[in-house]
C-alpha positions in Angstrom: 99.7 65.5 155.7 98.7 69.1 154.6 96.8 71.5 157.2 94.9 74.1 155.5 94.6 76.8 158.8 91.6 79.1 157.5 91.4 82.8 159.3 90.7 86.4 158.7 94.1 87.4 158.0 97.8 87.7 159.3 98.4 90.8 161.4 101.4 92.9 162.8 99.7 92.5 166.2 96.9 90.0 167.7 96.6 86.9 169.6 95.0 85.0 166.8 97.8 85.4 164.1 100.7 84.6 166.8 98.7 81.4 167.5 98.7 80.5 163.9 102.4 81.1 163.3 103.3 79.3 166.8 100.6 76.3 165.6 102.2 76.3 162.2 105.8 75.8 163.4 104.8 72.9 165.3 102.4 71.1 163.3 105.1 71.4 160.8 107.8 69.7 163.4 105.2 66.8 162.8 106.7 66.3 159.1 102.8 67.9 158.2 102.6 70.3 155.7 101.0 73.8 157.3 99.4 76.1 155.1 97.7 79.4 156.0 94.5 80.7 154.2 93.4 84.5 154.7 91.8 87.2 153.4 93.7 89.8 154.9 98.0 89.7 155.2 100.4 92.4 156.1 103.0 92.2 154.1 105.4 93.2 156.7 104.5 91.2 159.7 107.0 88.4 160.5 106.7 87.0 163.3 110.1 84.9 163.4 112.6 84.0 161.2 110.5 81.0 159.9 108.1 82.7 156.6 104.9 80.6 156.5 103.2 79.1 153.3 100.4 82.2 153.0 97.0 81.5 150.7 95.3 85.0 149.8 91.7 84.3 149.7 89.5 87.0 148.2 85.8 87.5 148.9 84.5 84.8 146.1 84.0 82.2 147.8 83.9 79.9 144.4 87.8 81.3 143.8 88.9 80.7 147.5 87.4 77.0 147.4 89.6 76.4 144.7 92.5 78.0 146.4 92.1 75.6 149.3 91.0 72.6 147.1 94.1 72.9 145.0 96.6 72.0 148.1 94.6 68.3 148.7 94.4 69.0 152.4 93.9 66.6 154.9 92.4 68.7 157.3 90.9 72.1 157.3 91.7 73.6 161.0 88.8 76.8 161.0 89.6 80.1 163.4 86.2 80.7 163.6 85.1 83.9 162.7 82.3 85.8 160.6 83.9 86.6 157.1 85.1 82.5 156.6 81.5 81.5 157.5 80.4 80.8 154.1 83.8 79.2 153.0 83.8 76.7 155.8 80.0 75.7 154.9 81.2 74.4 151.3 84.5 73.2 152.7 82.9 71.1 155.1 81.0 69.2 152.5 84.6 67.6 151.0 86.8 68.1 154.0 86.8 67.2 158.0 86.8 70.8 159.7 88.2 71.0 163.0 87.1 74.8 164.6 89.2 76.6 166.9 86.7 79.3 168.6 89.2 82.0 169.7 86.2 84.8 170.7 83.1 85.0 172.6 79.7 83.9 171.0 77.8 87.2 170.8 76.1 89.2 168.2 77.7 92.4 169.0 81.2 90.0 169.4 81.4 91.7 173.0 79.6 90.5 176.0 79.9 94.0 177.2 76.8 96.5 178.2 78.8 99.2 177.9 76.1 101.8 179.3 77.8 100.5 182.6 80.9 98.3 180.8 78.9 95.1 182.6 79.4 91.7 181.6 76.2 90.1 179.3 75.5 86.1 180.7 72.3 86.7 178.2 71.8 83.9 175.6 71.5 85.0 172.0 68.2 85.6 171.0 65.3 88.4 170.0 66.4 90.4 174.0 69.7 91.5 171.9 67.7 93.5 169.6 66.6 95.6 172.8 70.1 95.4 174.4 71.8 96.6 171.3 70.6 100.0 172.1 69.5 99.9 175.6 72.6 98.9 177.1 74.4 99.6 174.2 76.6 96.7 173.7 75.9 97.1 169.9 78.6 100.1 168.2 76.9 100.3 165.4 73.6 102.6 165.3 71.9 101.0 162.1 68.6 98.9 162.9 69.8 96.8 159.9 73.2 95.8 161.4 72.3 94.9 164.6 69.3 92.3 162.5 72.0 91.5 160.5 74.1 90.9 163.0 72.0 88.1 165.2 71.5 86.2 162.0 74.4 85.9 161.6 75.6 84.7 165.1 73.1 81.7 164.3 75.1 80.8 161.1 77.9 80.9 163.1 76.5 78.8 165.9 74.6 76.3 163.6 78.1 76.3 161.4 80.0 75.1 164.7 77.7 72.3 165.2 78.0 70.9 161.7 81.7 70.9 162.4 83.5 67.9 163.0 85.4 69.0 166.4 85.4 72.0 168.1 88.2 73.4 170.4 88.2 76.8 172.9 90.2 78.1 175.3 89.4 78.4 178.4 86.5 77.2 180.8 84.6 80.3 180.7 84.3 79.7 176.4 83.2 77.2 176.8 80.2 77.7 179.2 79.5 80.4 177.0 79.6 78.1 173.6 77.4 75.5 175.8 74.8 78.1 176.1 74.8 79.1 172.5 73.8 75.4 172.0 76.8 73.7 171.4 76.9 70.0 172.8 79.0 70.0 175.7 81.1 66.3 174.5 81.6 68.3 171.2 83.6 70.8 172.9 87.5 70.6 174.1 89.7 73.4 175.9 93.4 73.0 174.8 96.5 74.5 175.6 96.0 77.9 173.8 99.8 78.4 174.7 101.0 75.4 173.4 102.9 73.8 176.0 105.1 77.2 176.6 102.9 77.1 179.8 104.7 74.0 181.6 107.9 75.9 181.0 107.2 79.1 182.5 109.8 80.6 185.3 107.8 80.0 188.7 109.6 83.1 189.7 108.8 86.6 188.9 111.6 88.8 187.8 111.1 92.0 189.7 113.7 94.7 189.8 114.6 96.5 192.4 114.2 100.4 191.5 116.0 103.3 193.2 114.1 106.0 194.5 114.1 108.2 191.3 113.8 104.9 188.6 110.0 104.7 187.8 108.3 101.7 187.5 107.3 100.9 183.6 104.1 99.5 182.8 103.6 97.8 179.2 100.6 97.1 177.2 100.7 94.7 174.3 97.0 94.8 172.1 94.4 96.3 170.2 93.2 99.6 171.0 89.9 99.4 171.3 87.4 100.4 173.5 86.8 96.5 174.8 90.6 95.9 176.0 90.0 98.8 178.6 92.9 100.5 178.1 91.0 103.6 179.2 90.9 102.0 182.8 94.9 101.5 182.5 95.4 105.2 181.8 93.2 106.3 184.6 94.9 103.6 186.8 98.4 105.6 186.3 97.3 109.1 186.9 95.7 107.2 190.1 99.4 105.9 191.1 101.4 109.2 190.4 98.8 111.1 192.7 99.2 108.3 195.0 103.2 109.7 194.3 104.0 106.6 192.5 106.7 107.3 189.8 105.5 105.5 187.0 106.0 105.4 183.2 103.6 103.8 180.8 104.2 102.4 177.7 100.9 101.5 175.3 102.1 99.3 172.3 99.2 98.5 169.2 96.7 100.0 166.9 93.2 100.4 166.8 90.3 102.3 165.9 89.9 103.5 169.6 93.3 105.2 169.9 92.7 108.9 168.9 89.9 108.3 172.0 92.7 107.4 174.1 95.5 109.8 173.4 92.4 112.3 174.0 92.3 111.3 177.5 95.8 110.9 178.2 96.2 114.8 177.3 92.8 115.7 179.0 94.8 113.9 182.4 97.7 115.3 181.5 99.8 112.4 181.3 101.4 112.9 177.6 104.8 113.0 179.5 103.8 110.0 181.4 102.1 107.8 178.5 103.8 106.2 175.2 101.7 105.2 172.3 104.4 103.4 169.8 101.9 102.1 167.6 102.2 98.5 166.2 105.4 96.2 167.5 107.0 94.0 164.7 106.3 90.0 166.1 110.6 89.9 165.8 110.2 92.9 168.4 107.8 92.1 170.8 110.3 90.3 173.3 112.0 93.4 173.3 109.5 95.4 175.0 108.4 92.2 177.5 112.2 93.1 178.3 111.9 96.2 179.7 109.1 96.1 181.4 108.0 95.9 185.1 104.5 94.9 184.9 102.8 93.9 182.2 98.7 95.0 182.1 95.9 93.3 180.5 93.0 95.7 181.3 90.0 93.7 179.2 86.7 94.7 180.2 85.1 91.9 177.7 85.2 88.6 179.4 88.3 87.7 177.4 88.8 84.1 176.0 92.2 83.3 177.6 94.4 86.1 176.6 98.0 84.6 175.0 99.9 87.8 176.3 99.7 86.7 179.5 102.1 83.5 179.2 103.7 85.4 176.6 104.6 88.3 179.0 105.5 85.4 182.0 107.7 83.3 179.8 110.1 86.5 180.2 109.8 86.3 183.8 107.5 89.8 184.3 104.5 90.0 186.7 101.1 90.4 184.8 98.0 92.2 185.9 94.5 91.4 184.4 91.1 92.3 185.3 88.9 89.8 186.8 87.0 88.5 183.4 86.2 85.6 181.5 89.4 83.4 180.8 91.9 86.0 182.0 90.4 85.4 185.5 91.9 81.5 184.9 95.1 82.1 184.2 96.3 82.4 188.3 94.6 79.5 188.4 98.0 77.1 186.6 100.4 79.5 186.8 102.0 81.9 189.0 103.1 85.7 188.9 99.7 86.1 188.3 97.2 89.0 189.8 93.5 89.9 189.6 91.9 93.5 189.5 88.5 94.2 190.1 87.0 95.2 186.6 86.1 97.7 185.7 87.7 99.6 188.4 90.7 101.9 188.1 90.9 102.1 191.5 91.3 98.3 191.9 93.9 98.3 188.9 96.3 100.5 190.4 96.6 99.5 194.0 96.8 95.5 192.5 99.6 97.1 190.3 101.4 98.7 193.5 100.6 95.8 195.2 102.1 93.8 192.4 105.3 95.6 192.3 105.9 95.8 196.2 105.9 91.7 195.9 108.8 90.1 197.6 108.0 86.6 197.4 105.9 84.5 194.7 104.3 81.3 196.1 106.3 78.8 194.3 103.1 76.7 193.3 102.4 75.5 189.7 99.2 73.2 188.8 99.5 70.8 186.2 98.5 72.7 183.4 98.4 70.0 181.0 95.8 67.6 183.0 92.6 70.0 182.1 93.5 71.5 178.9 95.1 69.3 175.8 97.8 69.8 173.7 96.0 70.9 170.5 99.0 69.4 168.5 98.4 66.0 169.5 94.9 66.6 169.3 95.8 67.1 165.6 98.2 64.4 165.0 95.2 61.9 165.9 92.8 63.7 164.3 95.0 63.2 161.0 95.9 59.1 161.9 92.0 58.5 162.6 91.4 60.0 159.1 93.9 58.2 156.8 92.9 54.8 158.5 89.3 55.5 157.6 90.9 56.2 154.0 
């Protein structure tokens, strides 16, 4: 069988094109034949040793299709987002689509006021016009975009219906894709770690420092202003006045860096804070390594978050911020902690807290009960098909 996956492109760094390549090496397991479609593709991301089958779509529709088209796929498997809207409308005519919704539903892609970085529970709709400046959840100060971008949030949200299955990632997704008006039998939250989850340690590895070793704090993401990595810096200088030795290492790129190297001079904490810039897939586990404490400061109610299993399956602690699907994560697996967002405050006492641990409740819910294995979900998806054939 051949899987077309359709996306926005194939990154160094980002939940989204991990996912693919960890969805590709086991669809392909299956004997299927796993084929990626983007528009955008670093040349020198590899995320393992396996290389995947890579499409390069270009903004013609009318060339892409044929791209696609030309591989006979069975089933086109859609990581819904705004650029492969119109692709997926003419796809959908020939070919069974089956959506994976990785982000929130939201004009302004955020759910964030970020007069007062507080959460939006607001259903789409003419109010967003007024909050796109009010409470400034829109970045962009053009009249134009922010039109612009509400009708297209109800492409998006009309092009979900007219798809043939639709899968998310966590519980709070899904409420949210239940109020954009999606059927709540048409939606399905899976396993966004692929089964990884059911083999995490129960324990978390913490090391035992001496009194001069700091501890080291990692951060694995884009640097924008939405992953709150503003609220991690401040958290640190919080924890060395609190006499704290801590170090602080800040792996990714993003257009909000410069902002955030700004304030980590303005603290004073240039000695203190590493950005490396953009990790190599191959080299991620590398940095996971040596680490203490993993932080996933999100202020945007988060989808799930795949660096938190990621950062667990090498034994390490993870703190998160209270939001969206992050919030769910303590709920299935353990080593697990919640910060109040958006407060630095909370962040670094649940860090000390975190670190001063000396026992983990060994208690692990069965993960697999509420949210399916998208693989399988695949495979049937596929048999169903070529017995209608």
């Amino acid at each position: 069988m051949v899987i077309v996956q359709l996306a926005d492109g194939m990154l160094s760094i980002g939940g989204v094109s991990r996912f693919i390549y960890n969805l590709t090496l086991k669809l392909e397991k299956q004997t299927n034949r796993a084929i990626s479609a983007v528009y955008e593709l670093e040349e020198n991301n590899n995320w393992g040793e396996q290389p995947l089958n890579i499409i390069k779509l270009d903004d013609n529709n009318e060339t892409s299709y044929k791209k696609i088209s030309g591989c006979n796929p069975d089933l086109i498997v859609w990581h819904v987002s705004i650029r492969t809207i119109g692709l997926v409308r003419e796809l959908s005519k020939k070919y069974p689509v089956l959506a994976i919704v990785h982000s929130i539903p939201c004009p302004s892609g955020t759910r964030l006021f970020r007069d007062k970085d507080e959460i939006c529970y607001i259903t789409s709709g003419a109010k967003c016009l007024q909050n796109w400046y009010t409470r400034r959840c829109g970045t962009n100060p053009s009249p134009t975009k922010a039109v612009k971008s509400l009708l297209v949030h109800k492409t998006m949200m009309n092009t979900l219906k007219s798809c043939n299955w639709v899968y998310t990632i966590s519980k709070s997704m899904k409420s949210y894709l239940m109020q954009e008006g999606i059927p709540e039998e048409q939606i399905t939250i899976f396993d966004v770690s692929l089964g990884s989850v059911l083999e995490l340690p129960k324990e978390i590895n913490i090391v035992e420092k001496n009194n001069d070793d700091p501890i080291h704090i990692l951060f694995m993401g884009r640097l924008s202003y939405n992953k709150g990595v503003q609220y991690l810096i401040k958290a640190v200088k919080i924890l060395l006045d609190e006499g704290m030795k801590v170090t602080c290492t800040i792996a990714g790129k993003g257009w909000f860096e410069s902002k955030l190297v700004q304030l980590t001079e303005e603290l004073n904490l240039s000695h203190t804070i590493a950005f490396i810039g953009s990790v190599p897939g191959t080299d991620v586990g590398k940095w996971y390594e040596a680490a203490d404490v993993i932080v996933v400061p999100s202020i945007l109610p988060e989808p799930a978050g795949l660096v938190v299993p990621e950062a667990r399956s090498y034994g390490k602690p993870v703190v998160v911020f209270n939001v969206g699907g992050l919030a769910e994560w303590n709920e299935y697996i353990t080593g697990i902690s919640n910060a109040e967002a958006p407060d630095p405050y909370s962040l670094a006492r649940t860090i000390k807290q975190t670190m001063k641990k000396e026992e983990v409740p060994q208690v692990k819910m069965n993960y697999a009960d509420e949210r399916v294995d998208i693989v399988d979900q695949i495979g049937k998806v596929l048999i169903s098909n070529q017995a209608a054939k």
